[in-house]
C-alpha positions as CSV (number, residue, x, y, z in Angstrom):
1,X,-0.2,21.8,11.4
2,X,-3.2,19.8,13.0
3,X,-6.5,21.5,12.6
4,X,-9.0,20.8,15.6
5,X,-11.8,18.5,15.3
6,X,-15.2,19.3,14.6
7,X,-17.4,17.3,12.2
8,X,-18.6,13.7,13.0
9,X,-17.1,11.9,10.1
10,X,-13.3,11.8,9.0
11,X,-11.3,10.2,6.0
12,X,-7.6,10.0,6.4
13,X,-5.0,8.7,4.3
14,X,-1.3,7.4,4.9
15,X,1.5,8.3,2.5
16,X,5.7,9.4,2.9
17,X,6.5,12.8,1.6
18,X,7.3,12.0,-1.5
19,X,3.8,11.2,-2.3
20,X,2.0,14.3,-0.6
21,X,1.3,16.2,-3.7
22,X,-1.0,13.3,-4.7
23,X,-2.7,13.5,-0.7
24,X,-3.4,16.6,-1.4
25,X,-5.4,16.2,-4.6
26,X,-7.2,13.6,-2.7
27,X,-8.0,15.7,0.2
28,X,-9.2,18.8,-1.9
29,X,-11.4,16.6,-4.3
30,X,-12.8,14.4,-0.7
31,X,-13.4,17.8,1.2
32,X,-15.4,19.2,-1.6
33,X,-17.6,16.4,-2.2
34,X,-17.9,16.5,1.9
35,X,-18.0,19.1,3.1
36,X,-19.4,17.7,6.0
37,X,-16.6,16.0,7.3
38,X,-12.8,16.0,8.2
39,X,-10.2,14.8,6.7
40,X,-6.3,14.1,7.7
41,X,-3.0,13.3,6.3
42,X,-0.7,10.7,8.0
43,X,3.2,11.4,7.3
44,X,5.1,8.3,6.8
45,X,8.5,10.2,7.3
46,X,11.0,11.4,10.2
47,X,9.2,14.4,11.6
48,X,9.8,17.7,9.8
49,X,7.6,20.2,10.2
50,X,9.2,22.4,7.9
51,X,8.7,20.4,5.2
52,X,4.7,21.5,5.1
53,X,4.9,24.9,6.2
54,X,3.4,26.0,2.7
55,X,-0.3,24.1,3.7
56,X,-0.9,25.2,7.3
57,X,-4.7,24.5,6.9
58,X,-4.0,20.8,6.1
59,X,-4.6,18.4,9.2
60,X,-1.4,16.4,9.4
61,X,0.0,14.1,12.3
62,X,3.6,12.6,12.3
63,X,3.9,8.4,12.4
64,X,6.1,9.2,15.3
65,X,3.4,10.6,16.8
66,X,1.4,7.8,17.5
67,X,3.2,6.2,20.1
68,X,3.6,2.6,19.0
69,X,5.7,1.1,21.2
70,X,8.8,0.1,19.5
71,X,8.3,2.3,16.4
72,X,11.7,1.9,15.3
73,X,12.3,-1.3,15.2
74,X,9.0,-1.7,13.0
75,X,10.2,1.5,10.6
76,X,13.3,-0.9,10.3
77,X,11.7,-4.2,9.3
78,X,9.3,-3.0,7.0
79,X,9.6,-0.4,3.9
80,X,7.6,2.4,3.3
81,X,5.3,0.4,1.6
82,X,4.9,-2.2,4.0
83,X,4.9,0.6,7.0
84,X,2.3,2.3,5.1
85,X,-0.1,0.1,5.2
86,X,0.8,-1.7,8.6
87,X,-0.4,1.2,10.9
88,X,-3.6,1.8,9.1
89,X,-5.5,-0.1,11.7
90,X,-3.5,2.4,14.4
91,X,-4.3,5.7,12.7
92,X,-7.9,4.0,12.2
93,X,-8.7,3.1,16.2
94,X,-7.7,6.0,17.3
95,X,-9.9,8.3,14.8
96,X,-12.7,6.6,16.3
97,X,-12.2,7.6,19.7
98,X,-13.2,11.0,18.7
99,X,-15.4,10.1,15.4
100,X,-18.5,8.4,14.7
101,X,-17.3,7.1,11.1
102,X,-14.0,7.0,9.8
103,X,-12.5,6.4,6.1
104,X,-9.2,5.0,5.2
105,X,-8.4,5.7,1.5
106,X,-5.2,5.7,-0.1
107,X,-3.5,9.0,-1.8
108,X,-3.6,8.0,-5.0
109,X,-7.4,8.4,-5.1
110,X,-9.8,11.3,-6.6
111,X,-13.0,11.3,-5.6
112,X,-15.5,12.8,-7.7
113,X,-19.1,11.9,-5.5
114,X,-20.4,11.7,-2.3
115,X,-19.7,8.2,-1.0
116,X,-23.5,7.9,-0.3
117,X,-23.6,3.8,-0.7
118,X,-20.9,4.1,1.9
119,X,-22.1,6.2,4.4
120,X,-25.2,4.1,4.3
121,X,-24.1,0.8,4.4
122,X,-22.2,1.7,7.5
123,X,-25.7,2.7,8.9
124,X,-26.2,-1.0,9.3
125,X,-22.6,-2.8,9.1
126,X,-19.6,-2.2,11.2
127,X,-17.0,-2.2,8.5
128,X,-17.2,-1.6,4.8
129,X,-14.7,-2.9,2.6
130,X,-14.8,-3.4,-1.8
131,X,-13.6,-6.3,-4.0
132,X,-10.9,-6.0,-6.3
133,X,-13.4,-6.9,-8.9
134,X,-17.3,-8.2,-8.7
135,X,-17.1,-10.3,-12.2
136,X,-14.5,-13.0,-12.7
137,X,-11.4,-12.7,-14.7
138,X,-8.6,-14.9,-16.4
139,X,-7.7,-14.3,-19.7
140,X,-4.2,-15.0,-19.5
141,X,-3.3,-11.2,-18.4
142,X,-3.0,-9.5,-15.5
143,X,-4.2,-8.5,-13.1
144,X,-6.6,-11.7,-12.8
145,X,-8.6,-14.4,-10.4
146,X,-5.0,-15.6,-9.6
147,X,-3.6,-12.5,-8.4
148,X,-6.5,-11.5,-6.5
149,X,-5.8,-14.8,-4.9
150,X,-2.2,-14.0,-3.7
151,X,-2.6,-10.3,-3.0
152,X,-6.1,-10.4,-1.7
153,X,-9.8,-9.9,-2.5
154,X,-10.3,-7.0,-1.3
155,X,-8.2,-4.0,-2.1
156,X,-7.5,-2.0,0.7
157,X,-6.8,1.4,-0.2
158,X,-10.6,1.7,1.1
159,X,-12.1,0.9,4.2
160,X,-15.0,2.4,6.2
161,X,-15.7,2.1,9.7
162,X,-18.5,3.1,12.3
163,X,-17.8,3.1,15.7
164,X,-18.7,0.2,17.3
165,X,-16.7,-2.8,19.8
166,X,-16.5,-5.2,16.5
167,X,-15.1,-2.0,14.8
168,X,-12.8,-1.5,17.7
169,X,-12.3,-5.7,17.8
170,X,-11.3,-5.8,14.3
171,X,-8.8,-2.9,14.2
172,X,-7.0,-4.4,17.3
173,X,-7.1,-8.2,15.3
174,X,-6.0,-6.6,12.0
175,X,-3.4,-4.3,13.9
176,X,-1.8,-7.4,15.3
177,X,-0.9,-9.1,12.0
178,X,-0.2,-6.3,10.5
179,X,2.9,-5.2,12.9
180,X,3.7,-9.1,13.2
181,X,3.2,-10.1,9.9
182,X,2.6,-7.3,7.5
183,X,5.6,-8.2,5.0
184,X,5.2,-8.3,1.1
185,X,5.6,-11.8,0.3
186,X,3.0,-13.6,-1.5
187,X,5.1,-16.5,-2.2
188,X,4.3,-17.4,1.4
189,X,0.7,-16.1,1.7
190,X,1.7,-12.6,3.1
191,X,0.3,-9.5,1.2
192,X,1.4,-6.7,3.5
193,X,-2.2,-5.4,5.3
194,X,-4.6,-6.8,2.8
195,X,-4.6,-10.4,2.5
196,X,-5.8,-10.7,6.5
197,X,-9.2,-9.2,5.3
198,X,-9.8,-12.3,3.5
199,X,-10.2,-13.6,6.7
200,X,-12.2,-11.0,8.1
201,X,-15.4,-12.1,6.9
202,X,-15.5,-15.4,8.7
203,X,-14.7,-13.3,11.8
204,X,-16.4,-10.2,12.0
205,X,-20.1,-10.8,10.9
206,X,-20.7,-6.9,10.8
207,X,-18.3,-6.6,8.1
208,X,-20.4,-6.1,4.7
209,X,-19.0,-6.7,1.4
210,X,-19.4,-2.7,-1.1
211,X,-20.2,-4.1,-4.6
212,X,-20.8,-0.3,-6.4
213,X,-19.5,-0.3,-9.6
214,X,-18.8,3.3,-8.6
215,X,-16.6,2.4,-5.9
216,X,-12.8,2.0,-5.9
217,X,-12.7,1.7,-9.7
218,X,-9.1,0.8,-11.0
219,X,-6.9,-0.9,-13.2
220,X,-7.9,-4.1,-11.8
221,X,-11.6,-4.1,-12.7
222,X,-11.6,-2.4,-15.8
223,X,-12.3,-5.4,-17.4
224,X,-16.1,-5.2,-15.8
225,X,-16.1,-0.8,-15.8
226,X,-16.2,1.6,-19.0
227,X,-16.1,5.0,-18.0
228,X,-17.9,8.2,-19.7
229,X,-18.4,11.7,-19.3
230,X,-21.9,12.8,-19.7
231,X,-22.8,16.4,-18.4
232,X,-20.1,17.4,-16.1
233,X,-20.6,13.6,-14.7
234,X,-18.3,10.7,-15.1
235,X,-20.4,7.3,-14.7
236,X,-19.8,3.8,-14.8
237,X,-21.5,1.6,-17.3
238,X,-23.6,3.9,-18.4
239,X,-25.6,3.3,-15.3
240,X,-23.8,4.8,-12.0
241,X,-22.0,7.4,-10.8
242,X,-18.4,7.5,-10.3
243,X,-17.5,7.7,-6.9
244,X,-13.5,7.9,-6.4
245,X,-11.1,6.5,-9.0
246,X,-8.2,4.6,-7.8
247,X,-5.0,5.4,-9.9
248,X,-2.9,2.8,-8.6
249,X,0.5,2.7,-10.8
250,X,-0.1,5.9,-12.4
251,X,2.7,7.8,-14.0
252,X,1.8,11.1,-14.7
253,X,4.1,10.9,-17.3
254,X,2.1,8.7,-20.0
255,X,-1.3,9.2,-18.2
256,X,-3.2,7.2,-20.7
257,X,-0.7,4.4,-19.9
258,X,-3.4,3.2,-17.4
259,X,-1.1,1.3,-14.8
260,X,1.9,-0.2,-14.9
261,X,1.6,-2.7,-13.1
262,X,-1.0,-4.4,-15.1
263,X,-0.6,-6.1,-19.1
264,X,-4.5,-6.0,-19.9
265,X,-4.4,-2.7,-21.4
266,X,-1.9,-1.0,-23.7
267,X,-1.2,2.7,-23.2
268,X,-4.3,4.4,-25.2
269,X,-6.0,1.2,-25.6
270,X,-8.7,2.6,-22.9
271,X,-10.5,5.7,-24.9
272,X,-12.9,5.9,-22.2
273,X,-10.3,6.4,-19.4
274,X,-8.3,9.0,-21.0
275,X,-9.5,12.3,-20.2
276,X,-10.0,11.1,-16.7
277,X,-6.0,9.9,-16.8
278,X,-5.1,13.9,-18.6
279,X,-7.2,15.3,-16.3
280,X,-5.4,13.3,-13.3
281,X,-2.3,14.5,-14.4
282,X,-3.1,17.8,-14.2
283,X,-4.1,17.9,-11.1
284,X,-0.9,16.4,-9.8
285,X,1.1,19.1,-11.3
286,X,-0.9,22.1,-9.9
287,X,-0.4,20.3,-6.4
288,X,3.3,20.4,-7.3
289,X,3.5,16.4,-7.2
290,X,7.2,17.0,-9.1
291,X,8.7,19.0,-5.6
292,X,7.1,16.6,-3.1
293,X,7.8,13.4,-5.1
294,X,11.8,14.4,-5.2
295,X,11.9,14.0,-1.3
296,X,13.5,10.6,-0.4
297,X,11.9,8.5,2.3
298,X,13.9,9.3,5.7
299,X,13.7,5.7,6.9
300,X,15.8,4.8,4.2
301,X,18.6,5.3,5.7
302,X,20.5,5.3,9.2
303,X,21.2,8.4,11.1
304,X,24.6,8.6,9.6
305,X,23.3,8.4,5.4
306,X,24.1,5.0,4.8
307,X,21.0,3.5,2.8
308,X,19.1,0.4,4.1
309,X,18.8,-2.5,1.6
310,X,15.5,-4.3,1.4
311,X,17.7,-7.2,2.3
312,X,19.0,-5.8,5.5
313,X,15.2,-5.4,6.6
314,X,14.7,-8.8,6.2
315,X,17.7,-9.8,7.9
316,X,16.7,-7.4,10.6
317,X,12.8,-9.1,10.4
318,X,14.6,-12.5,10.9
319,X,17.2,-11.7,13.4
320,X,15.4,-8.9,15.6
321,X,15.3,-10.8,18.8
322,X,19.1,-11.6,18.5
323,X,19.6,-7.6,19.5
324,X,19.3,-5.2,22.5
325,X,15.1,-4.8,22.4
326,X,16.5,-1.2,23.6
327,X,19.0,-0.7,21.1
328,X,17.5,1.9,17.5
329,X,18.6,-0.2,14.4
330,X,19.4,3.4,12.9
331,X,22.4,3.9,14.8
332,X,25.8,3.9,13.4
333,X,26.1,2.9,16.8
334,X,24.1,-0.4,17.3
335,X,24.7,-3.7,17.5
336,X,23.0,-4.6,14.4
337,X,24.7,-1.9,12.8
338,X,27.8,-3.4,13.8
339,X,26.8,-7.2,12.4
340,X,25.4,-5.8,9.0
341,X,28.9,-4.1,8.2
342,X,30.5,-7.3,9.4
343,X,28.9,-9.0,7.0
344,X,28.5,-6.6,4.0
345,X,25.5,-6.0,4.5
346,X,25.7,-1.7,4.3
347,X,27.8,0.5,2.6
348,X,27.7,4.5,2.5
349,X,28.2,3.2,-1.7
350,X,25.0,1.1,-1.8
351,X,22.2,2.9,-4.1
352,X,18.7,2.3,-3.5
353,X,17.1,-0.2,-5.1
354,X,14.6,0.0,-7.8
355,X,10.9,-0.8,-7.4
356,X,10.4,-3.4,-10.2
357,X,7.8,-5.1,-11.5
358,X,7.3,-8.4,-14.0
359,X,7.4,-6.1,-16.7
360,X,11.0,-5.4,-15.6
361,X,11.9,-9.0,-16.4
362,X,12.9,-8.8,-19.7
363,X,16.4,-6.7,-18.2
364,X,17.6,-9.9,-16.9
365,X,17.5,-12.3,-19.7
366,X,21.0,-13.5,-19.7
367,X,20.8,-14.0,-15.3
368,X,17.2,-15.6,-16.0
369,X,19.1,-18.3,-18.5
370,X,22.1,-19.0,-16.1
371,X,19.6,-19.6,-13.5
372,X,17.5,-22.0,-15.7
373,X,20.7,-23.7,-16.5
374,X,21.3,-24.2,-13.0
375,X,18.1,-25.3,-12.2
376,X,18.0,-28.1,-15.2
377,X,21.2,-29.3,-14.1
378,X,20.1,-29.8,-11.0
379,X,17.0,-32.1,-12.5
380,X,19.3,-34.0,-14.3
381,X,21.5,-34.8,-10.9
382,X,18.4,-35.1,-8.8
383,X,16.0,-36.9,-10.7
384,X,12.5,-35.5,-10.6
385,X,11.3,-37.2,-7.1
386,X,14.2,-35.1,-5.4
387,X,14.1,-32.2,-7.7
388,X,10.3,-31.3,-6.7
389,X,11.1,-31.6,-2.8
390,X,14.0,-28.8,-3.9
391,X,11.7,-26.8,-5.4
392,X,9.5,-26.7,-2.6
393,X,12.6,-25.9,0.0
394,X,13.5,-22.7,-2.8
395,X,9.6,-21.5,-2.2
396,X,9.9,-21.5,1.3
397,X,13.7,-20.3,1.7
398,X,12.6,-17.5,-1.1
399,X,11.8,-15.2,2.1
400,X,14.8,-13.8,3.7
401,X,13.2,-13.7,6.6
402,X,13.6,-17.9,7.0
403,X,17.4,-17.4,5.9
404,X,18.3,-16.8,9.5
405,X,20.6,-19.6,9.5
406,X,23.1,-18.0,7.2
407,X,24.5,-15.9,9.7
């Protein structure tokens, strides 16, 4: 149920159902650091209140409830992850129609301090975002410099704003993109929300650049952070105090696993982190993480069950204008419902498809060698000259979004 306002500062975080259990952690570990401030959760899922009746005191609102104009085509287009992160800047504006500062931070954060450097900066600066790292990296693992090139510089599950017109500015810049553009596909230079805020810099002079070691500490800059307890306190380098902890990729299955979405560090290889990772995991499971994480995301599917492929959002993405604007994309009844079972593109059979990573490669080693096969015949019949112009048509066509002329 929503709580009525009343403090002058509010964090809020975006996340589906299925990850509400770790929203909750987060909220209880931000609220008792501030108590001075608000704090709200933003449901990613089909409205259902009675999914949350068993937290009445937490301040939830509904993505329906925002009122974009043309939610459902944009539920449609993007996935949950993409959607997630695409009306941050929304949620964001209008928080600070009715607060001085607000905080974005994702839900799989625990925060341990009171984000004094924060709070402070945005005394001075409009906007407040942290690097993925403050040293350089590339030692042949990842994450590194080159990854932080494709995905970003800065990693969003933080931002901070004051309110201010540049504030206000940026969210409506950055809210543009993100419900134009905000598609996973670094190949072509997109990184869902967080690849426009390298940009943002050269465009917003009041934004100011958070380089705390104490700050958004994760996989990614481990490399630069060692972690230790010392009375009751967890610090950074010996030297600062541990603000939030971003546990990005965390199964609370093998918590000392780190992340795995990173090859840096094998699981236990990090000493320092594990009690942090244990204690993590604990947390999760009092917030009963294994109920909420069993829900399935609702715009997964139409209104009749069948499931939506990530390759029938990007048909959608690239198609979209070829349909009634009025017509909802869920509907066993639509027009594009009707063209994606023309051409195979839903089934009430279909099962959802796996979240995979590079680590996953390794499943497909006998497609992977067909494929290379393929692509050496191909160099033989071309010649190189040709070959490379292929290569670059493949990088560009590699986004079903520009694959509109296939149907």
């Amino acid at each position: 149920m929503d709580i009525s306002l009343k403090k002058d500062k509010i964090a809020v975080t975006v996340c589906a159902l299925n990850y509400l259990g770790k929203a909750l952690v987060l909220r209880n570990s931000y609220l008792r650091t501030h108590p001075d401030s608000d704090f709200m959760v933003l449901l990613m899922d089909r409205k259902s209140p009675e999914k949350v009746t068993g937290i009445p005191e937490v301040m939830i609102k509904w993505v329906e409830d925002l009122g974009i104009p043309g939610f459902q085509h944009y539920a449609f287009k993007f996935d949950v992850i993409e959607l997630s992160t695409n009306v941050k800047p929304t949620i964001l504006r209008q928080l600070l129609g009715d607060y001085g500062v607000v905080l974005y931070i994702d839900p799989d954060i625990e925060v341990f301090e009171y984000l004094t450097p924060v709070f402070e900066a945005l005394e001075k600066h409009s906007i407040v975002v942290t690097p993925h790292a403050t040293s350089p990296v590339l030692d042949g693992n990842n994450p590194s410099d080159i990854d932080f090139s494709r995905f970003g510089s800065f990693n969003l599950g933080f931002i901070g704003l004051s309110k201010c017109e540049e504030s206000l500015s940026f969210l409506d810049w950055w809210s543009e993109r993100c419900l134009s553009l905000g598609f996973y596909e670094p190949q072509l230079g997109l990184a869902v929300d967080q690849k426009w805020i390298d940009l943002a810099p050269c465009y917003f002079p009041g934004l100011f650049i958070l380089r705390h070691l104490g700050l958004n500490v994760a996989f990614w800059n481990l490399h630069e952070r060692r972690l230790s307890l010392r009375e009751g306190k967890w610090l950074v380098n010996e030297s600062v105090p541990l603000h939030f902890y971003h546990f990005s990729s965390f199964s609370p299955k093998d918590p000392t696993a780190i992340a795995h979405k990173q090859s840096r560090w094998a699981s236990g290889s990090r000493p320092d982190c594990d009690p942090l990772m244990n204690h993590y995991a604990e947390l999760l499971s009092g917030q009963d993480n294994a109920h909420y994480s069993g829900y399935r995301y609702s715009f997964d599917v139409f209104h009749n069950g069948a499931y939506i492929s990530p390759t029938l959002r990007r048909v959608y993405a690239a198609l979209e204008a070829r349909f009634p604007a009025d017509d909802d994309p869920f509907s066993a009844d639509s027009a594009f419902y009707r063209f994606a079972t023309k051409h195979h593109l839903v089934s009430n059979k279909m099962k959802p498809a796996p979240r995979e990573t590079f680590k996953d490669m390794h499943r497909y080693t006998w497609p992977i060698r067909a494929i290379n096969f393929g692509l050496s015949t191909c160099l033989r019949i071309l010649g190189p000259n040709r070959y490379f112009t292929l290569m670059k048509y493949l990088s560009h066509i590699s986004s079903i979004r520009n694959q509109a002329d296939l149907f």
